[in-house]
N, C-alpha and C positions, 0 to 999 in steps of 0.2 A: 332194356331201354324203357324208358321212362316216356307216355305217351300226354302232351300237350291239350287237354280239354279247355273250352275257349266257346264263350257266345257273345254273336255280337247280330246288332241288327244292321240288316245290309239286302243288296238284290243278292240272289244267289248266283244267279246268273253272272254276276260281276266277278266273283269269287277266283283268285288264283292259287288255284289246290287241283291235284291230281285228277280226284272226281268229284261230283257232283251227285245228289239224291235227288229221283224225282221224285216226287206224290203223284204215281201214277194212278189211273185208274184199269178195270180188269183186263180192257182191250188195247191200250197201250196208244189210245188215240188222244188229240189233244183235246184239252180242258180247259178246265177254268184254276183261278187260284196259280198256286205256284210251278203246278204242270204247263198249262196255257204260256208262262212263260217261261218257260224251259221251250215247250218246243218252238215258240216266235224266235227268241233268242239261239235256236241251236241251227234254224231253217229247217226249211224242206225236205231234206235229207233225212231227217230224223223220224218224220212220219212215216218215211217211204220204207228205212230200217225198220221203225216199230212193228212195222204191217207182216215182216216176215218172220217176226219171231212167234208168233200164236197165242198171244196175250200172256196174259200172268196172272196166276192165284193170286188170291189175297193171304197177305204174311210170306212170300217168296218176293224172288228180284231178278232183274235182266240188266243184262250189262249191252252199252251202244257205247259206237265213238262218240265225244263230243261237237263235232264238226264245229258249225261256228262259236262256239264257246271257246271260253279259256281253257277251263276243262279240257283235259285229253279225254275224260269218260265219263259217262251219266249212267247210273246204277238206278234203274224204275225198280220202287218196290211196291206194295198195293197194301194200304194200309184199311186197317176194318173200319166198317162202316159202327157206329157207336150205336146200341141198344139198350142201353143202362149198363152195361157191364155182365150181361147174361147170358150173351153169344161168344166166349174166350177173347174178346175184346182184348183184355192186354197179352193173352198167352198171342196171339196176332203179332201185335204190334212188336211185342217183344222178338217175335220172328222175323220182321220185317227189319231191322238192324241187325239182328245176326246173320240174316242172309246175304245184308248189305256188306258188310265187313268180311266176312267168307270170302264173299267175292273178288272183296279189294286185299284182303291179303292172301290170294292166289294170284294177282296180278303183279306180278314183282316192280312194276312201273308206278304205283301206287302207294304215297306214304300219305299222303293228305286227305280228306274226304269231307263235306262238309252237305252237313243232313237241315232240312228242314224240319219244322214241328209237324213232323206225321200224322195226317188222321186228325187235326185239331182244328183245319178250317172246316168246310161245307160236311165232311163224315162225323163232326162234333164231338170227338175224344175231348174230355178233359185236361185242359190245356198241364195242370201243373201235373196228373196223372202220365199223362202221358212224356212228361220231361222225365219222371221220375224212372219212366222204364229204358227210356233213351241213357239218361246218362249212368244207372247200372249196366246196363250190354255196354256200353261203348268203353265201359271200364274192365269187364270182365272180359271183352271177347276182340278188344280190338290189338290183334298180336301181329306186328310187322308195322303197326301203321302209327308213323309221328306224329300225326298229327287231326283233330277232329275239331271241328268247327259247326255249331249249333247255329243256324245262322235264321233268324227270328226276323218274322215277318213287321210286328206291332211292339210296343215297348213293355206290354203287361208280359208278353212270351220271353220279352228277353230279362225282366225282373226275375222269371221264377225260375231260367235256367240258371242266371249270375247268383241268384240265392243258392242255389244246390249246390253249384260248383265254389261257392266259397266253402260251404261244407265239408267237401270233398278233402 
């Protein structure tokens, strides 16, 4: 099966696809950027979940319902904080999709999943750097799953995924 890669700029939140990625942070509380609205959009509920799961490493991922989302599930993964690339910064990041996809293809309720750009607002990953490791994992590692959607905040992030994936 032949898996559908695709960016487009949009709220995530709006998204109708199986799950959703957040840009969480370690403690799985709300934030700022496109966590903050994940949890506004998912409600109350979702902080109350977070609270019980015991955070999350950076480069790992936790899997919640989506309550009020479209979303049936939001997959928090904890993307590294950027230091020039000195602290395994992409060997992270790189982990933080693979985790994400593991997860969603162990969920057999799951063919769609749609990531934001990891790591590239306030933790300052290199925006194109960081596409480039997104859309190799999502190539390599996304098995069971139909469909992935890159789904870009600003229109520079969505220029340098739609360059890659013509590539592709």
């Amino acid at each position: 099966m032949d898996i559908i890669l695709s960016a487009q700029r949009n709220d995530i939140t709006c998204l109708q696809v199986d799950a959703i990625v957040n840009a969480a942070n370690n403690n799985l509380d709300a934030g700022a950027g496109v966590n903050g609205a994940i949890q506004q959009a998912a409600g109350p509920e979702l902080l109350a979940y977070c609270k019980t799961l015991g955070g999350c490493e950076t480069g790992q991922a936790k899997l919640t319902p989506g309550f009020n989302l479209p979303a049936k599930y939001i997959i928090h993964t904890v993307g590294p904080i950027w230091h020039g690339g000195t602290s395994n910064e992409p060997q992270l990041l790189a982990s933080c999709y693979r985790q994400c996809l593991s997860i969603a293809t162990k969920k057999s309720t799951i063919a769609s999943i749609a990531f934001p750009a990891i790591s590239t607002g306030i933790f300052g990953f290199p925006a194109a750097d960081a596409a480039q490791i997104a859309v190799k994992i999502c190539t390599e590692s996304a098995e069971n799953i139909e469909q992935v959607i890159f789904c870009c905040f600003d229109s520079q992030t969505l220029d340098i995924y739609q360059d890659l994936l013509a590539k592709h």
